[in-house]
C-alpha positions in Angstrom: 0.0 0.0 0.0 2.4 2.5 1.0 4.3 2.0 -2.6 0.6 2.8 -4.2 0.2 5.9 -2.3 4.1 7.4 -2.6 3.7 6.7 -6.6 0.5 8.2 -7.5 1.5 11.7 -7.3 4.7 10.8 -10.2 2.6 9.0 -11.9 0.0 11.8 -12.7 2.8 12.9 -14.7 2.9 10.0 -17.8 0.8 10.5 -20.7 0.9 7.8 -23.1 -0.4 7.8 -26.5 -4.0 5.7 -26.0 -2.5 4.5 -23.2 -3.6 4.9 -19.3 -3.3 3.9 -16.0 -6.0 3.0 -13.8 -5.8 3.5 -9.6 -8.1 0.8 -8.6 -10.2 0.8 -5.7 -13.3 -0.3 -3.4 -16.0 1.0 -2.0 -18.2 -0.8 0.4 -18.5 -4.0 -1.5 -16.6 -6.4 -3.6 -16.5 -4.4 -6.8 -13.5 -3.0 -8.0 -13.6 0.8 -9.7 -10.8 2.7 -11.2 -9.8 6.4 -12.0 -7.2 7.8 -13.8 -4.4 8.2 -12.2 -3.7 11.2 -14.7 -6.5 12.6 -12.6 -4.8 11.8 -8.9 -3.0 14.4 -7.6 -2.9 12.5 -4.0 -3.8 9.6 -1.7 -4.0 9.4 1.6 -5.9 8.1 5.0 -8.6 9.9 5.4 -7.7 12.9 7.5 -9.5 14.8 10.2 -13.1 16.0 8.8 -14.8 19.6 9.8 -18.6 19.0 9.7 -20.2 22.1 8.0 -24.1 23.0 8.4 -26.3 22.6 5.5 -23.8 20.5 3.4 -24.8 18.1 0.7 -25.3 15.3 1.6 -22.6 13.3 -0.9 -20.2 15.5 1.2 -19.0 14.3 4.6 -16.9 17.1 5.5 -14.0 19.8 4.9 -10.1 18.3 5.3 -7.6 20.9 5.6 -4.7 19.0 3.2 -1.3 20.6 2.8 -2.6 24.4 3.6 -5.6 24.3 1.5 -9.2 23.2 2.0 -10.6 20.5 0.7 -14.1 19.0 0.3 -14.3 15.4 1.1 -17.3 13.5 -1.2 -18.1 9.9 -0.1 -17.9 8.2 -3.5 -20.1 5.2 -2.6 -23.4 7.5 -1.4 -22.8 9.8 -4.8 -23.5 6.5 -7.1 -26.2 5.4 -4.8 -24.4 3.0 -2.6 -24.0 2.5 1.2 -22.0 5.1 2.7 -18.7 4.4 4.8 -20.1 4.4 8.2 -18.9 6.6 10.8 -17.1 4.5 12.6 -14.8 3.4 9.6 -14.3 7.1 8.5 -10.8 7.1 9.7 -9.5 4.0 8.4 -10.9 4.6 4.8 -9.3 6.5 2.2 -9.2 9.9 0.1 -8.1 10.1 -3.7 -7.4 13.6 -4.1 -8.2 14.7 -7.7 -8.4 17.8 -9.8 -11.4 17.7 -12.5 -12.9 20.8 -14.1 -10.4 23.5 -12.6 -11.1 22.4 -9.1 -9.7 20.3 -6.8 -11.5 17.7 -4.4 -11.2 14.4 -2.2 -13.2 11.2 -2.9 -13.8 8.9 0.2 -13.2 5.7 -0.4 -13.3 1.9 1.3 -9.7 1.1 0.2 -7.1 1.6 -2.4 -5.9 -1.5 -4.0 -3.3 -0.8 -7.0 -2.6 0.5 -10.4 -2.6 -1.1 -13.7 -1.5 0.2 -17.2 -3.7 -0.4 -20.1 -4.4 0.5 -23.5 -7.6 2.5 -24.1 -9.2 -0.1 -26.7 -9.1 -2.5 -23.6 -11.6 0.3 -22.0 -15.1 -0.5 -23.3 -18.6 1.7 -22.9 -20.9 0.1 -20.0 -23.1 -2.4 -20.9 -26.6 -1.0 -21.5 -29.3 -2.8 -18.2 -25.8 -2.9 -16.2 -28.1 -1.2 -13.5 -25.6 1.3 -13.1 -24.4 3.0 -16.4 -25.9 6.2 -15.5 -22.7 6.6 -12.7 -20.2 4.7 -15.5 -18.5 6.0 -18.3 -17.1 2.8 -18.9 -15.4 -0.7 -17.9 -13.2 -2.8 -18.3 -11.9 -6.8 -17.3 -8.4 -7.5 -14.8 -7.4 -10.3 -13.8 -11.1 -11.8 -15.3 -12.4 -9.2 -12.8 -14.9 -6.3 -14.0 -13.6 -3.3 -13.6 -16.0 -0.5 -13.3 -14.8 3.5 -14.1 -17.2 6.4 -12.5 -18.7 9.1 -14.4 -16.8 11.5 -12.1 -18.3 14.7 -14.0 -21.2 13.4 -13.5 -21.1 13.3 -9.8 -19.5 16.7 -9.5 -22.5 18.3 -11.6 -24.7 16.9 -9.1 -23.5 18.1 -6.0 -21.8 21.0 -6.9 -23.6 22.4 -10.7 -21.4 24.7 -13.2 -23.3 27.9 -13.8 -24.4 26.8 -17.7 -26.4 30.2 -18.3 -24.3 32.3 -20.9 -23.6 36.3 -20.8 -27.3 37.3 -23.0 -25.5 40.2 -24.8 -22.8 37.8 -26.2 -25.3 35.0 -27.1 -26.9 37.8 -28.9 -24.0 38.8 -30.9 -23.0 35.0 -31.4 -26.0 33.8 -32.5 -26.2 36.5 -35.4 -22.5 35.7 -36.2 -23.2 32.1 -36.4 -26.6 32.5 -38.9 -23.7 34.6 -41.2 -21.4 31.7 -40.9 -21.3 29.2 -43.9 -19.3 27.1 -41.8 -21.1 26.2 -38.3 -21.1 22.3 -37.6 -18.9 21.7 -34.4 -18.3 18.1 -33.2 -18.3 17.3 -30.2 -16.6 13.5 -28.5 -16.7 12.8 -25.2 -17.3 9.8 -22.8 -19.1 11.9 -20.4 -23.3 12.2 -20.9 -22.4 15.3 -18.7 -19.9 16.6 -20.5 -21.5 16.3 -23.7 -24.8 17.4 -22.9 -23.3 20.3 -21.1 -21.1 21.3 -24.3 -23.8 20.6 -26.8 -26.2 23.0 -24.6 -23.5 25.6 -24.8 -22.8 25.9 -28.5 -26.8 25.6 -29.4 -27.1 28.3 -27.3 -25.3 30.6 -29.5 -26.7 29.0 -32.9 -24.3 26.5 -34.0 -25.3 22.8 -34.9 -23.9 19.8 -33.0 -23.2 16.5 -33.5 -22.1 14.7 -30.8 -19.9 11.3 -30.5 -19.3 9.5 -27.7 -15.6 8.4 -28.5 -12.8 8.7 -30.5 -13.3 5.9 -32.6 -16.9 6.5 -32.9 -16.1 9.8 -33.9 -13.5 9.1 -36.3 -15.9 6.4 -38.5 -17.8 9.4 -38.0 -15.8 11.7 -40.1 -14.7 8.5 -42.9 -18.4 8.4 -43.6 -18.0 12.1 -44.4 -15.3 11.5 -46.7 -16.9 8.4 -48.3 -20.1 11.3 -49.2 -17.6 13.4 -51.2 -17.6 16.3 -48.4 -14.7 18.2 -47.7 -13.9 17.7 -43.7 -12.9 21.6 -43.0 -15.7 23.0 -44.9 -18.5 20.3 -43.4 -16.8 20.6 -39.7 -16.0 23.9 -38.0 -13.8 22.5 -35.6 -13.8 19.1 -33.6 -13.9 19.8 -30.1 -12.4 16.2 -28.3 -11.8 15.2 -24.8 -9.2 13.3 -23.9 -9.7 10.4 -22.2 -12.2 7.9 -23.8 -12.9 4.3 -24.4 -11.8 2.8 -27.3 -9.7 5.3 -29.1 -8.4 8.7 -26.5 -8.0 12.1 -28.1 -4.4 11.9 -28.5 -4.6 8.6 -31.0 -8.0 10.3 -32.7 -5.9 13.4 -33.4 -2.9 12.2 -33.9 -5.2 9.2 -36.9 -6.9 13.0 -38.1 -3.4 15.0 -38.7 -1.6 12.2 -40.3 -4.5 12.2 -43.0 -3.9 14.8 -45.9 -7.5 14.0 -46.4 -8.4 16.0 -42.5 -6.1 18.6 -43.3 -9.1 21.3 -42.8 -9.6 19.6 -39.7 -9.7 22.4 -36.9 -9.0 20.1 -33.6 -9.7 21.9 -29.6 -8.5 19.0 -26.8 -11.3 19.9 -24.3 -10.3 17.8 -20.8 -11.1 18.4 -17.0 -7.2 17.4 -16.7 -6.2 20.8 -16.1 -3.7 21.0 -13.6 -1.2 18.6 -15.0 -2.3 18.7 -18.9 1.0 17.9 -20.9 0.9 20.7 -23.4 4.1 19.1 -24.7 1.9 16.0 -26.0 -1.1 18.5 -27.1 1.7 19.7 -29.4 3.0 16.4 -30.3 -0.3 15.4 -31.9 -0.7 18.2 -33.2 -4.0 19.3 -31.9 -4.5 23.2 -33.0 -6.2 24.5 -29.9 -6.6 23.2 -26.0 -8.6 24.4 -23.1 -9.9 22.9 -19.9 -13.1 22.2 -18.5 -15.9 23.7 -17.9 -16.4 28.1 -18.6 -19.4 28.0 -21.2 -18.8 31.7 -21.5 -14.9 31.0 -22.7 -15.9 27.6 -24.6 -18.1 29.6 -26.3 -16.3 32.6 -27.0 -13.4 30.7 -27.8 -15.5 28.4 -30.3 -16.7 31.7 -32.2 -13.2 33.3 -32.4 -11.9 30.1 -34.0 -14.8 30.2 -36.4 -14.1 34.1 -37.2 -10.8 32.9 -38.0 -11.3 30.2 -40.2 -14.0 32.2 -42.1 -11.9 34.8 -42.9 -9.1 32.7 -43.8 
C-alpha cells in the first residue's frame, strides 16, 4: 500500500499515447472501480473531517490537506451506494483529484493498485448494467470487471457549473453564427455530462452539434464524411475532443486525423477536466491546434466563435 500511495502523485505525470493507468479501488463491496491516475493528484488516509451545516449530503466534510481546504465527497453515497459508516471514516481512504479546474477528495473503502492499459481494452458500460448512469465505462483484470465512475457526473450533481451564458454575447453570437457558412462543431466525449453540457452551450449561441461519444466513434464518424464526397474543413468547423475515452483517447484520434492529408481542414480543440497537470508538450506532439480545460461555457463559447471568425476569414 504505502508504494501505491508514494507513486500516485509521479505517476499523474505519464501521458501515453492511448495508453492509461488506472488507480483501482473499493467502495463498500466487492467491486473493483478505477480512476485515472492522470487525474490523482494524491492519496492518503482519510484525514480529520470539519462537519459544516447545510452541506450536501454526498459531502462528509472539509479536510484541511497541505494548507488548502478540501471538500471530502463519499464516493459510494454519490453512485447510490452504502456510505462508509462513521465509525470506519478514519480507516478509509481519500483520492485527491483535480477535475474541471477544481480540486477535491473522494472517500473511499480502500485503495488497492494501479494497472497500465491501453484504451481499446476500455469499453462503454453495458446497457441494463443497472448502473451505467454513474459509468462512463469498464473494463476486465485479472477476469475481474472493472467499473470507471462518471466523475463529471457526480460533480454536476453536487456542486452544478453555472451553464447560463452572458445574453448580450449569445446575442451577438448567435447573429455571427446565422452569417457563418461554416457552423457544424463536433463534439466527442465519454461523459453524458460533458457532452450534454457542451452541446447546450454551443446551441445556445446558434451552431449545430453532432455529438460522439468516443474517439473511434467519432472518427468512422468523419470517414463516412469523406466516403459522401464532403470536404472535412468546410463540413466541420472544428472538432472539439476530450481526452480520455474508451476505445480510441483524443491523443490517438488526433494524432489518426493529422496524419491524413485527407483532414487537413480539420480544426481540432483537446477539451479535458485534466487541467492541472495537462502535458501541453503531447497536445503539441499530436498536433492538436487549440486546447482548453473544463468547464467556462462563457470561454468555450467565446473561444469556439473566435476560432470560427478565424477560419471564415481565412
Amino acid at each position: 500500500m504505502a508504494g501505491i500511495l508514494d507513486s500516485v502523485n509521479q505517476r499523474t505525470q505519464l501521458v501515453g499515447q492511448n495508453r492509461l493507468e488506472l488507480l483501482l479501488f473499493r467502495l463498500q463491496s466487492k467491486q473493483i472501480y478505477g480512476i485515472n491516475v492522470f487525474k490523482v493528484k494524491e492519496v492518503l488516509q482519510c484525514p480529520k473531517l470539519t462537519l459544516i451545516p447545510q452541506r450536501h449530503p454526498v459531502i462528509r466534510g472539509l479536510a484541511h490537506i497541505r494548507g488548502g481546504t478540501l471538500p471530502i465527497m463519499d464516493m459510494g453515497l454519490a453512485i447510490g451506494q452504502r456510505p462508509i459508516p462513521e465509525e470506519d471514516i478514519y480507516n478509509s481512504f481519500v483520492i485527491i483529484t483535480e477535475y474541471n479546474r477544481k480540486t477535491q477528495g473522494f472517500l473511499v473503502g480502500g485503495v488497492e493498485r494501479i494497472v497500465n492499459l491501453n484504451w481499446e481494452e476500455i469499453h462503454p458500460p453495458p446497457k441494463g448494467a443497472g448502473r451505467e448512469n454513474y459509468l462512463t465505462a469498464v473494463t476486465e483484470i485479472d477476469k475481474k470487471l472493472i467499473e470507471i465512475i462518471d466523475v463529471e457526473k457526480i460533480l454536476s450533481e453536487v456542486a452544478p457549473i453555472e451553464e447560463t451564458l452572458d445574453s448580450a454575447f449569445v446575442e451577438k453570437a448567435t447573429t455571427k453564427a446565422a452569417e457563418s457558412d461554416t457552423k457544424t462543431v463536433l463534439i466527442v466525449d465519454d461523459s453524458v455530462v460533458a457532452r450534454k453540457q457542451i452541446q447546450n452551450c454551443l446551441q445556445t449561441i446558434g451552431l449545430n452539434v453532432v455529438a460522439k461519444k468516443d474517439g473511434r466513434e467519432a472518427f468512422e464518424y468523419l470517414h463516412s464524411l469523406l466516403e459522401e464526397g464532403k470536404d472535412i474543413g468546410q463540413e466541420i468547423a472544428l472538432m472539439i475532443s476530450d481526452v480520455e475515452m474508451p476505445e480510441m483517447d483524443g491523443y490517438t484520434l488526433t494524432a489518426k486525423c493529422k496524419s491524413d492529408p485527407r483532414f487537413d481542414g480539420l480544426y481540432i480543440m483537446l477539451h479535458t477536466s485534466l487541467s492541472g497537470v495537462f502535458n501541453k508538450a503531447m497536445v503539441s506532439k499530436v498536433g492538436a491546434n487549440d486546447f482548453m480545460a473544463k468547464f467556462s461555457p462563457d470561454e468555450l463559447a467565446e473561444r469556439v466563435m473566435e476560432i470560427i471568425d478565424e477560419r471564415s476569414s481565412v
